[in-house]
Legacy VTK file of the C-alpha trace (Angstrom):
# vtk DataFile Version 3.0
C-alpha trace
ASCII
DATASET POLYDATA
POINTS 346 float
77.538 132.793 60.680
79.963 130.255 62.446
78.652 126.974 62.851
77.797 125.953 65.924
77.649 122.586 68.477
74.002 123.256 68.864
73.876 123.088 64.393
75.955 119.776 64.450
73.568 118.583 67.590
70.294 119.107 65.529
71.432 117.457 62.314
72.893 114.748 64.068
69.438 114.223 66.011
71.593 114.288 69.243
71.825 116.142 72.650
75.017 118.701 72.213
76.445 116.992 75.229
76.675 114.025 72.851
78.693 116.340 70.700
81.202 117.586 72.958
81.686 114.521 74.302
82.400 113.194 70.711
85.011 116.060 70.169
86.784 115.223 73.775
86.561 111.330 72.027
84.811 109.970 75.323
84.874 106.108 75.515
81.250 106.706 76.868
79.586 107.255 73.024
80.296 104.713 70.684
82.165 104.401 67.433
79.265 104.141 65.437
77.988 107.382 66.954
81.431 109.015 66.934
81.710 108.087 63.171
78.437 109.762 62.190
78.637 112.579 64.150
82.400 112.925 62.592
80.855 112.868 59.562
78.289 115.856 60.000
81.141 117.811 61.633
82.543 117.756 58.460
79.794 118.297 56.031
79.083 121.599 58.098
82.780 122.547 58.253
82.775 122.636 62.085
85.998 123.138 63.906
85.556 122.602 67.633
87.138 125.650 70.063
90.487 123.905 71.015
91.362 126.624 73.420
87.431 127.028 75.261
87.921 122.792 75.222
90.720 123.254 77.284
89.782 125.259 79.596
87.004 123.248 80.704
88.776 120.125 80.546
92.190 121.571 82.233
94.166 120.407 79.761
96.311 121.891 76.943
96.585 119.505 74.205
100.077 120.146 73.965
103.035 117.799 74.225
106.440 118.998 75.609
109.898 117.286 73.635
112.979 118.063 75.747
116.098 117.249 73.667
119.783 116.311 74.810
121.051 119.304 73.729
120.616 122.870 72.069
117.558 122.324 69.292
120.426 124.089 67.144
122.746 121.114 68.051
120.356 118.301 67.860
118.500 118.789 64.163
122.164 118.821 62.757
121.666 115.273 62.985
119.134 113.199 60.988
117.746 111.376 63.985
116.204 114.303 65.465
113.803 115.010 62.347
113.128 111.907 61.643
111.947 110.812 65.534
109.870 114.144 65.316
107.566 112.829 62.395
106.899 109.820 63.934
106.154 111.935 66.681
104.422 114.519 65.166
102.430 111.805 62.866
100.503 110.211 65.576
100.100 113.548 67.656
98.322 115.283 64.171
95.688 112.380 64.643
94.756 112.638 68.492
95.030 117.011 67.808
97.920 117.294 69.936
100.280 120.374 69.365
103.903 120.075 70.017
105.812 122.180 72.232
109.888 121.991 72.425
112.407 122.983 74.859
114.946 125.349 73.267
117.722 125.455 76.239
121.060 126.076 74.970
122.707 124.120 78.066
121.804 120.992 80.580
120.611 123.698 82.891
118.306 125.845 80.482
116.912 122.730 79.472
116.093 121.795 83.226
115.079 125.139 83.799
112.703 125.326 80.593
111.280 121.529 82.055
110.046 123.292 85.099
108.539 125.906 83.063
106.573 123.697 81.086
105.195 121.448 84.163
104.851 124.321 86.643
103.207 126.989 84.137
100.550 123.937 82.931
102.090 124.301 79.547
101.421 120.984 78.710
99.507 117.566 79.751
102.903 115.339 79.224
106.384 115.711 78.253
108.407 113.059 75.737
111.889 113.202 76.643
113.894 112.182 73.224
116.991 110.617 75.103
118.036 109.022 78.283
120.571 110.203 80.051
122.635 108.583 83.388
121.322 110.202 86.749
119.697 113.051 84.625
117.527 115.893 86.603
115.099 116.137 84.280
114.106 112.118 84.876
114.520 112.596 88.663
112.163 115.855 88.336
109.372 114.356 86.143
109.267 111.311 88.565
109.148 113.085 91.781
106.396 115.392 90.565
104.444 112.519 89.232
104.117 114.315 85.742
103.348 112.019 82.912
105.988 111.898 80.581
107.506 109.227 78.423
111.482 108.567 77.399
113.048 107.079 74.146
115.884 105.017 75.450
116.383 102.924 78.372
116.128 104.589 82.002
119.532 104.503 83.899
117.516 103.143 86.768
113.916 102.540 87.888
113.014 101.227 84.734
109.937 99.483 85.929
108.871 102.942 87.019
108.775 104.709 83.725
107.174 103.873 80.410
110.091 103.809 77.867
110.325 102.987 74.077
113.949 101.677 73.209
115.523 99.109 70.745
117.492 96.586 72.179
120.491 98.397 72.251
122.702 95.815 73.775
122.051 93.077 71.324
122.135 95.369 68.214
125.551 96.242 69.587
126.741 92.345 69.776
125.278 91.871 66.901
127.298 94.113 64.787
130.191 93.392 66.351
129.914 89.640 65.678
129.496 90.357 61.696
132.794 91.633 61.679
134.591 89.208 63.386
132.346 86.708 60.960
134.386 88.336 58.232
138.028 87.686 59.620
138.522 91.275 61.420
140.537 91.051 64.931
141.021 94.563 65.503
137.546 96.611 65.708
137.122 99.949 67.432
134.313 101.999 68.676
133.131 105.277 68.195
130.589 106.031 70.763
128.661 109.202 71.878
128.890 110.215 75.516
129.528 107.682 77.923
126.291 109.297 80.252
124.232 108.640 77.511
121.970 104.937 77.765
122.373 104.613 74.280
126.226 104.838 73.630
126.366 102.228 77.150
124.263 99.673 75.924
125.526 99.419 72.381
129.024 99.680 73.993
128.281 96.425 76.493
127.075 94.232 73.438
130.343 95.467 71.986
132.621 94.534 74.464
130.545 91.312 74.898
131.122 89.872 71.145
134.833 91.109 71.787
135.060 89.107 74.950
133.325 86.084 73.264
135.649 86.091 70.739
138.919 85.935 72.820
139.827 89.350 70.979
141.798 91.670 72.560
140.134 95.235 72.829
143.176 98.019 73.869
141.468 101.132 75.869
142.486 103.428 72.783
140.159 101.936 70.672
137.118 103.106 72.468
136.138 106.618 71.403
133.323 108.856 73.133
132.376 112.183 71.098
129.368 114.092 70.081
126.785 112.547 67.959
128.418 114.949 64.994
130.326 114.402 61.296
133.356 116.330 63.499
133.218 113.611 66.452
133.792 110.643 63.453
136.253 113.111 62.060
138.135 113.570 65.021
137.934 109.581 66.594
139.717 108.591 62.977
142.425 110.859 62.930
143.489 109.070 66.406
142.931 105.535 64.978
144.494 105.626 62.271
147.583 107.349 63.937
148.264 103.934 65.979
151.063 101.293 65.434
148.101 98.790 65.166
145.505 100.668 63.329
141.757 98.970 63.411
140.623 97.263 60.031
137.032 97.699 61.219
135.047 100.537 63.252
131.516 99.916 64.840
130.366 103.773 65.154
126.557 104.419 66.932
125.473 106.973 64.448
125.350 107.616 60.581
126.609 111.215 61.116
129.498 110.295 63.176
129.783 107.711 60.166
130.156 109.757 57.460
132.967 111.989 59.440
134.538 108.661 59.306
134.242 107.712 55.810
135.474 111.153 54.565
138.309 111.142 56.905
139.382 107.949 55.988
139.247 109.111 52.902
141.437 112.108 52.870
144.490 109.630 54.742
143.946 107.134 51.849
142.566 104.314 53.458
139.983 102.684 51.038
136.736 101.677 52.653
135.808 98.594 52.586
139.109 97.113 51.361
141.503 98.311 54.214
138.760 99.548 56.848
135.250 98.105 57.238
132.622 100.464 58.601
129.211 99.669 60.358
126.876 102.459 61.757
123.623 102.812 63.178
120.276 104.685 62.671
120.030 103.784 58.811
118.972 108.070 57.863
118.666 108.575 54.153
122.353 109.072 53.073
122.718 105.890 54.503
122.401 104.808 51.720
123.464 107.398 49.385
127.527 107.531 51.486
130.642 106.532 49.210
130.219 103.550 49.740
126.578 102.939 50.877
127.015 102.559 54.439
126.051 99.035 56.507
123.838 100.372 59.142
121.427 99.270 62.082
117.997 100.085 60.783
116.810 101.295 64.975
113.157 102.746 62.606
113.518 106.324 64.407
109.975 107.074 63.064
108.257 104.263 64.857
110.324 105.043 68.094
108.877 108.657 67.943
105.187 107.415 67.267
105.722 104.477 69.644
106.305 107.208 72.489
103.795 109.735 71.940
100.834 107.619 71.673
102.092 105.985 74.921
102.638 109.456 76.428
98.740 110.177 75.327
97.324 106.778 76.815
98.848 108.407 79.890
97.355 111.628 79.998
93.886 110.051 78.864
94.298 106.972 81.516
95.807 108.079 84.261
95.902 104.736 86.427
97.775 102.930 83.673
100.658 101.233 84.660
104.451 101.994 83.031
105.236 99.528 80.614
108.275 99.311 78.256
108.125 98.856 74.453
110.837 97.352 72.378
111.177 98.353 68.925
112.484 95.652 66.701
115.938 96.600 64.596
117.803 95.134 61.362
120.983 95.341 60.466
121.324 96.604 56.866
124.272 95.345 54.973
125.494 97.662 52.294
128.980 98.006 50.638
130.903 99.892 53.370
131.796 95.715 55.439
134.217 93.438 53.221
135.873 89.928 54.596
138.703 90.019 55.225
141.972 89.285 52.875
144.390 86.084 53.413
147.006 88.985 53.116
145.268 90.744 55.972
144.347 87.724 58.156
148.556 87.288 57.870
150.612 88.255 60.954
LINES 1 347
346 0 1 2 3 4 5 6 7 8 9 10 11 12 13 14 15 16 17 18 19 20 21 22 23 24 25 26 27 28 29 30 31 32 33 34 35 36 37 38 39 40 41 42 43 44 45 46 47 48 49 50 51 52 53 54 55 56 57 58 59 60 61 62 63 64 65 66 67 68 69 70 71 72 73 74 75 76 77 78 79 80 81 82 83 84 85 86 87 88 89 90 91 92 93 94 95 96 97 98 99 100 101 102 103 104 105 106 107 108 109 110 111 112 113 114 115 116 117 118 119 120 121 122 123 124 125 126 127 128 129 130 131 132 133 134 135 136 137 138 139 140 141 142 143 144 145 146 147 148 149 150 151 152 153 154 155 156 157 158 159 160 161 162 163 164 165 166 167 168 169 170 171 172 173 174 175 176 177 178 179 180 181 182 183 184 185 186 187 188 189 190 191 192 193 194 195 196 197 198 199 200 201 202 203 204 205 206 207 208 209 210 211 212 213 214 215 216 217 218 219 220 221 222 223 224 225 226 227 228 229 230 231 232 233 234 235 236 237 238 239 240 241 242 243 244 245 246 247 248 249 250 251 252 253 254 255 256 257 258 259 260 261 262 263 264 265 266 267 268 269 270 271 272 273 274 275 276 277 278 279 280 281 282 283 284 285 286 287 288 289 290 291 292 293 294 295 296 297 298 299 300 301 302 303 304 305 306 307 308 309 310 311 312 313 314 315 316 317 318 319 320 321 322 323 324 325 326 327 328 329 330 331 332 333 334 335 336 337 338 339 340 341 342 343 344 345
């Protein structure tokens, strides 16, 4: 016979109000209760009725993702995973399931958004990107639907809760190591130019550039997709110039290793004719001929970061927006060398 609130109640020497109010984690019982109630729940292998517990409360105890692109699309890069176990880590603990938006285009995506808030398919939505004057943003906000972004809102940003690194100076940052080393001419492979990411990391580029009293030609500013082909692709241009760049800041370790390999296959020798420094710091990383420098951005703790905000939402309503940054380092590895005096020579 299944095991019942009323059982757990009895042993516990508590009303089975006390109970339920345990398994919806009140703030009204205490921890001490909580923890020894818990603990019975356990001994008498009672699993609370997710689905009856939702219906009373209204909720679903699901979480919506919405990606930037095609689920297909996105999990071809490391980030994606990654940002889903932090995600997924902290969402296990509060017994939240996940639900993701599968659209194949910007408008299935929108489309599926709707879905989600208008069928009640979930209490909150964690958008994985941030996106200039993007519908799904200007949706969520008008209907007042909680929901938290990773990445820095295009506008209103006192409006929405966000978890981001700081972008901007992680982008200066980088920059400024290479000129540190001797390098004049540095290029940069970006994603799309709507996306908050690729325009923040872009300004702290252009800043350190600009600092510098470098020059920074138009055609060394690259925007493809966040793929080994868009690193491919940016490379085979650079390298086809009179001045070719001896250093290339690119915003994501898959993009990266499309430029390493490509590189590669024209001969040039990384780090001894082209220094390389990425971001994200995924697993090969550190494994890439030669072990890339990257920006360590810790994709896990922006995923957790997001969905326990996105849950302090749902359970508190009234709580302001707030904005969290996540601290980065920059990893140096083998793929950044200083400049020669045969180089540095006009």
């Amino acid at each position: 016979m299944a095991v019942t609130i009323k059982d757990v109640a009895k042993k516990a020497n508590v009303a089975p109000s006390t109970v339920s109010r345990v398994i919806a984690n009140s703030p009204r019982i205490s921890e001490k209760t909580k923890k020894r109630v818990r603990k019975i729940m356990d001994e008498l292998g009672y699993h609370p009725n997710v689905n009856a517990r939702s219906l009373a409360n209204q909720t679903t105890q699901a979480i919506g993702l919405i990606m930037p692109s095609s689920a297909n699309k996105s999990f071809q890069n490391p980030f994606f995973p990654e940002v889903m176990r932090g995600i997924s880590s902290y969402a296990h603990i509060k017994d939240y399931s996940l639900y993701m938006n599968t659209g194949e285009t910007e408008e299935e995506i929108f489309e599926g958004v709707v879905k989600m808030v208008q069928g009640k398919r979930v209490d909150g939505i964690v958008v994985l990107y941030s996106r200039m004057n993007d519908l799904v943003i200007q949706y969520l906000t008008e209907q007042q639907f909680p929901f938290v972004l990773i990445g820095k809102p295009h506008h209103a940003s006192e409006e929405i809760t966000y978890i981001d690194n700081d972008n901007y100076m992680a982008g200066r940052e980088v920059t400024e190591y290479l000129i540190s080393l001797g390098h004049e001419h540095i290029a940069f492979i970006g994603g799309s130019p709507d996306l908050m990411v690729t325009k923040e990391r872009l300004a702290g580029f252009k800043e350190a550039i600009k600092l510098a009293d470098l020059r920074l030609p138009d055609e060394y500013v690259f925007y493809m997709d966040f793929l080994r082909e868009g690193g491919q692709l940016a490379v085979e241009r650079l390298m086809s110039y009179e001045q070719p760049p001896t250093a290339i800041v690119v915003t994501d370790d898959l993009m990266a290793m499309g430029v390493l390999s490509t590189l590669s296959e024209k001969g040039y020798h990384v780090p001894d004719d082209v220094s390389v420094v990425s971001f994200n710091n995924v697993i090969f990383s550190e494994i890439a001929c030669p072990p890339l420098t990257s920006v360590d951005v810790r994709i896990f703790q922006l995923g957790y970061e997001a969905v326990k905000s996105l849950i302090e939402k749902i359970e508190m309503p009234e709580q302001s927006s707030r904005n969290i940054v996540v601290p980065y380092k920059i990893i140096k590895r083998q793929s950044c060398k200083q400049m020669s005096e045969s180089q540095l020579c006009p």
